[in-house]
C-alpha positions in Angstrom: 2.7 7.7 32.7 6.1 8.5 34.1 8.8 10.5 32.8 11.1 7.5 31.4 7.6 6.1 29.5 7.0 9.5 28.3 10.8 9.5 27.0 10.2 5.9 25.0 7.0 7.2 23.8 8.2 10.3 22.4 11.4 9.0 20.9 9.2 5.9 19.4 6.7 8.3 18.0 9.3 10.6 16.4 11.5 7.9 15.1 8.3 6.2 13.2 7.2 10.2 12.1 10.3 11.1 10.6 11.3 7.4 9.2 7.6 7.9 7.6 6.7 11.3 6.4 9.3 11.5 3.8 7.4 9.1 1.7 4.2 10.1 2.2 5.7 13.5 1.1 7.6 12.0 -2.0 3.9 10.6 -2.8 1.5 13.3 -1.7 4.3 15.2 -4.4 4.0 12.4 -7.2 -0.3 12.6 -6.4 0.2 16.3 -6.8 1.5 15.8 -10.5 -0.9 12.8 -11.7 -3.6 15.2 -11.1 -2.4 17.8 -13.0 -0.1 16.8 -15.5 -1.7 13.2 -16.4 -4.7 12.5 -19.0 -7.6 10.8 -17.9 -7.5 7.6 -18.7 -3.5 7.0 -19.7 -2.7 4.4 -16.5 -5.5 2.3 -18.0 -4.0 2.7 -21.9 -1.0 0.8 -20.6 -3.0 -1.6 -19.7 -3.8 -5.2 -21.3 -7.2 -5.0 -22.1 -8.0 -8.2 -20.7 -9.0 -7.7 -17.2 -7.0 -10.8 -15.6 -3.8 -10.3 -17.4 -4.4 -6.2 -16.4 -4.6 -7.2 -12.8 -1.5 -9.5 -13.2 0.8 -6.5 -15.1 -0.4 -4.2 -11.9 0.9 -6.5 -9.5 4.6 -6.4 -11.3 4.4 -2.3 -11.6 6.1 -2.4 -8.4 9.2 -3.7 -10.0 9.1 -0.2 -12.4 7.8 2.1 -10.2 9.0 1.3 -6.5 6.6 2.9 -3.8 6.8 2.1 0.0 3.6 1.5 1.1 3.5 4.9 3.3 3.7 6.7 -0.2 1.2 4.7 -2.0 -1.8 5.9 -1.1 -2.7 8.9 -2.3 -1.0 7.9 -5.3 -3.5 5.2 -5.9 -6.1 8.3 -5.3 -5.3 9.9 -7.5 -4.5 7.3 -10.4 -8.1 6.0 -9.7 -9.5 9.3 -10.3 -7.8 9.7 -13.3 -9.1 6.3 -14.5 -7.0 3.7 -13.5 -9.7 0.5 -12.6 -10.3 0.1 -8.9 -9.1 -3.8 -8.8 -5.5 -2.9 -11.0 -5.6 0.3 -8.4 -5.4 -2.1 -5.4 -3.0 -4.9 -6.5 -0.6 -2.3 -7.1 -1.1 -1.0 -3.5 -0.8 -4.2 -2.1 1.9 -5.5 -3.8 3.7 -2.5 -4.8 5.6 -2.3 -1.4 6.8 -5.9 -1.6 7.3 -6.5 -5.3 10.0 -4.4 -5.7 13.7 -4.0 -6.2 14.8 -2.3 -3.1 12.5 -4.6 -0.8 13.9 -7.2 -2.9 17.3 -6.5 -2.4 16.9 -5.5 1.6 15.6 -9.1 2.2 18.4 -11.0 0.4 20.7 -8.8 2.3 19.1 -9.4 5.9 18.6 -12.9 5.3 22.2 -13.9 4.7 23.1 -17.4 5.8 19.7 -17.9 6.2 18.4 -18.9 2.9 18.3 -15.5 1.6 17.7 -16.8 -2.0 14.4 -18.8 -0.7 13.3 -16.1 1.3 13.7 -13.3 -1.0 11.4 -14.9 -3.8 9.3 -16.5 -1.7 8.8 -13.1 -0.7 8.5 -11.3 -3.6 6.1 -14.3 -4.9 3.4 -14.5 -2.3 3.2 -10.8 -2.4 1.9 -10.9 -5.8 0.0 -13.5 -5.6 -2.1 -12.5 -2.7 -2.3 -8.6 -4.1 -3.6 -10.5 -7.6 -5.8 -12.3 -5.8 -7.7 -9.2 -4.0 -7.2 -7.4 -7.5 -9.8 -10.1 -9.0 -12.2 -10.3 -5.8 -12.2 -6.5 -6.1 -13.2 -6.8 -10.1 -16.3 -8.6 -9.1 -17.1 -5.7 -6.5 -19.7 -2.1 -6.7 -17.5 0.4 -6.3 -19.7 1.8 -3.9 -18.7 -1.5 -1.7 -14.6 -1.1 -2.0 -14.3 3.2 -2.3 -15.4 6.2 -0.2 -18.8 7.8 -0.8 -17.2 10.7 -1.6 -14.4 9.4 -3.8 -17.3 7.2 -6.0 -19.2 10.5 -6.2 -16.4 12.4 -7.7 -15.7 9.6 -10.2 -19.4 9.7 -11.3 -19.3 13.4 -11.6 -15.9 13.5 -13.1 -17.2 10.2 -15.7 -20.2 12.6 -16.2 -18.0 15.8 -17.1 -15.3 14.0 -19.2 -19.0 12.6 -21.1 -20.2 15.9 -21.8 -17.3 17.3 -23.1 -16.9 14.6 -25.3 -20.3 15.7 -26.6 -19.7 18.9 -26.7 -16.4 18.5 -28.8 -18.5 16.4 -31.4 -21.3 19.4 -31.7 -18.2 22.3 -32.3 -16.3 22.6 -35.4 -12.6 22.3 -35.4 -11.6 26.4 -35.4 -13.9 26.2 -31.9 -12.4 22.9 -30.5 -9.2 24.7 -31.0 -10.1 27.8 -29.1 -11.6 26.1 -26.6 -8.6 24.1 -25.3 -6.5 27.3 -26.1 -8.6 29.3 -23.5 -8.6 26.3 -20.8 -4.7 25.0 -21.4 -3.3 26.9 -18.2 0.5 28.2 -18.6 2.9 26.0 -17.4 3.7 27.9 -14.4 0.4 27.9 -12.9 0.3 24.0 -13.8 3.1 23.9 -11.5 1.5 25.6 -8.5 -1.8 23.5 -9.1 0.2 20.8 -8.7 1.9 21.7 -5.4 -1.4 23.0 -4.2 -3.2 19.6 -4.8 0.3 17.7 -3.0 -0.4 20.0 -0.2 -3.9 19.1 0.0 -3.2 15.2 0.2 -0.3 15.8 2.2 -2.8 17.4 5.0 -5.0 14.6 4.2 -3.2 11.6 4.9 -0.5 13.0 7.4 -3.5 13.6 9.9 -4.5 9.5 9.9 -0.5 8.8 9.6 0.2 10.5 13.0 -2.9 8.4 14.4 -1.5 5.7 13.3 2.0 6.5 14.5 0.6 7.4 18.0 -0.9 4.3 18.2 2.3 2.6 17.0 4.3 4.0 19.3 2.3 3.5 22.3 2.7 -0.5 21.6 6.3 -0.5 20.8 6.8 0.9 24.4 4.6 -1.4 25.9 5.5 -4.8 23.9 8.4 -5.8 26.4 6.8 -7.3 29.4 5.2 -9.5 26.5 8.1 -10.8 24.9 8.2 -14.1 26.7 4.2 -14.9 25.9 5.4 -14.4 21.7 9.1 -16.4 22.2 6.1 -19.4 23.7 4.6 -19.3 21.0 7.6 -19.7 17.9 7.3 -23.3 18.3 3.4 -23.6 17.5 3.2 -23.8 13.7 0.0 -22.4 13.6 0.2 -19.7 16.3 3.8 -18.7 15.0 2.5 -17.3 12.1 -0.3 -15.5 13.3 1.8 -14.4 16.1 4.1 -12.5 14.0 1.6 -11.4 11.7 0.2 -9.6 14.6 3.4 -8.2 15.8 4.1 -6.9 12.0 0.8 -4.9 12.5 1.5 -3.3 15.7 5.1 -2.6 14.8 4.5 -1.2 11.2 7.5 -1.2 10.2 9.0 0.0 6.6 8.7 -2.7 3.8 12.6 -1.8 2.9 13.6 -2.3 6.9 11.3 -5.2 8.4 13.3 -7.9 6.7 16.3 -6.5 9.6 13.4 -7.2 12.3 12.2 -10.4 11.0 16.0 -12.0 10.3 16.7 -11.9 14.5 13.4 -13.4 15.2 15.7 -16.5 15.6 13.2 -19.0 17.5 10.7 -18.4 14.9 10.1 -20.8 12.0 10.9 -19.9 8.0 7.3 -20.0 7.8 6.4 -17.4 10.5 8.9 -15.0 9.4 7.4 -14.7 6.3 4.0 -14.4 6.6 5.8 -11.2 9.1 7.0 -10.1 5.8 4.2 -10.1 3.7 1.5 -9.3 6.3 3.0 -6.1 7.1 3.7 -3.9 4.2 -0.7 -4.9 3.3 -1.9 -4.2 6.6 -0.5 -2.0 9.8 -1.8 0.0 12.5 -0.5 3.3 10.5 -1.9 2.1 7.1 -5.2 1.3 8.5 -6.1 5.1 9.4 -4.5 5.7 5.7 -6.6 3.4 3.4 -9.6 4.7 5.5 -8.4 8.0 3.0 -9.9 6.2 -0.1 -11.6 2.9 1.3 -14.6 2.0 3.0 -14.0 1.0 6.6 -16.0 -2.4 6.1 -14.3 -2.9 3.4 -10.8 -2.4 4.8 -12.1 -4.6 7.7 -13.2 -7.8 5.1 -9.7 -7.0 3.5 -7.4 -7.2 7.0 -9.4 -10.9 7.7 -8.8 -12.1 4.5 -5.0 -11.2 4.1 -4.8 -12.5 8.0 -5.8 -15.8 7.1 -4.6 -16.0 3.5 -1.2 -15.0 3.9 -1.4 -17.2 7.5 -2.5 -20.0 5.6 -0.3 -20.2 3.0 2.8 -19.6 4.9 1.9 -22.5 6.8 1.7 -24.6 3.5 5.1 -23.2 2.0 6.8 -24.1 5.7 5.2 -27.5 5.1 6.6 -27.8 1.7 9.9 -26.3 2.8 10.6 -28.6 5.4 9.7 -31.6 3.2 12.3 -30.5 1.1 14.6 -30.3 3.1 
């Protein structure tokens, strides 16, 4: 590797580091606090009851709680631990990143005099749709098939602790209950630094896959010139477009509230193509692959990166179809 490639890779890998690691410190921080300062089981209170309509409300929590997707998973960690089903747990990570008001409003902006409107919902739109759609597959799923060994192990053992306490609250009279969770309430201040601790230890956690992922990143973005001419042949190929980009989106992995920028001077690529770019990415990248492999199993995440490849390909396809009918 010579110098000058050295330079590009360093100043790619640093850029994509520090552009990243705030978020995935803002939600290592927000993990750290679920874990100690939210009851088990009050994500899933807020819930409709009906499992369908529960998957749909996750996909909108985006819009109230805006995460980029670099934040949102050890978040999801740790609201799954507390309770929080394992389908509503994954619509929210998928569309989280995309259904939300700052993506929202980065789009319109980049896409100005370019149907910014169109873009922007059809955006927002097929983001939810496809995360709702994995929520429901998921519903049907083992756990044991979608999460971590470990992670389904320390939801038995936790489902099996938060069972025998119940018991053992039943079997006590009142003036015991009440000592009990007097002797185990900590003080605030050590709730505080159990919380920090616990950030700390996700923080470790995922920013070791996130600089994998970066590396990785950064050793395409450097290389990805003497190829631009192959992927400007291929913008006029409606089905190869799409995929194309999609591919370009995961190499790149870009932010969700910066790649509408990328995509908007991607000028000899179809409507279509640019936003399957814009969906596929914030779902699936080079840098979230090492981080879901945090809380999901790697065949898992595999069957999930096919399946939003061709769904989000295919539909794009559709909507240009529909589009340019339209029009």
């Amino acid at each position: 590797m010579s110098p000058d490639s050295q330079q590009d890779f360093a100043l790619a890998f640093l850029s994509i580091l520090f552009e990243g690691l705030p978020f995935i410190l803002l939600g290592t921080l927000i993990s750290g606090f679920i874990d100690v300062y939210l009851p088990a089981g009050t994500m899933d209170r807020f819930l409709p009851k009906n499992k369908f309509f529960a998957i749909l409300v996750a996909g909108l929590m985006g819009a109230v709680f805006p995460v980029c997707e670099c934040a949102v998973v050890p978040v999801i960690r740790r609201l799954v631990k507390k309770g929080l089903p394992v389908s509503c747990a994954l619509t929210y990570m998928l569309a989280a990143p995309i259904v939300n008001p700052i993506t929202a409003l980065s789009t319109w902006k980049a896409f100005q005099g370019q149907g910014a409107e169109m873009m922007t919902s059809s955006r927002l739109l097929l983001g939810f749709l496809i995360a709702a759609g994995v929520g429901l597959i998921v519903s049907k799923l083992p756990l044991s098939a979608v999460l971590k060994s470990q992670l389904v192990e320390s939801l038995k053992n936790e489902s099996e602790a938060e069972a025998s306490h119940q018991h053992g609250k039943s079997c006590c009279d009142h003036s015991h209950e009440h000592d009990h969770h007097s002797h185990e309430e900590p003080a605030p201040d050590h709730r505080l630094t159990a919380a920090l601790r616990s950030a700390l230890r996700d923080f470790i956690d995922v920013a070791v896959y996130f600089s994998i992922g970066v590396s990785i990143t950064a050793l395409f973005n450097t290389g990805i010139a003497p190829g631009a001419e192959w992927l400007d042949s291929l913008a006029k190929n409606p089905t190869a477009a799409p995929a194309a980009l999609m591919g370009l989106a995961f190499v790149l992995s870009l932010c969700s509230t910066s790649d509408a920028f990328i995509a908007a001077t991607l000028a000899k690529f179809s409507w279509g193509a640019k936003l399957a770019f814009l969906t596929f990415g914030p779902m699936m990248d080079v840098k979230l692959l090492f981080l879901y492999q945090t809380v999901l199993r790697k065949r898992f995440i595999f069957l999930l990166a096919i399946g939003l490849f061709f769904a989000i390909g295919g539909i794009s396809i559709f909507w240009q179809q529909l589009v340019f009918q339209a029009k």
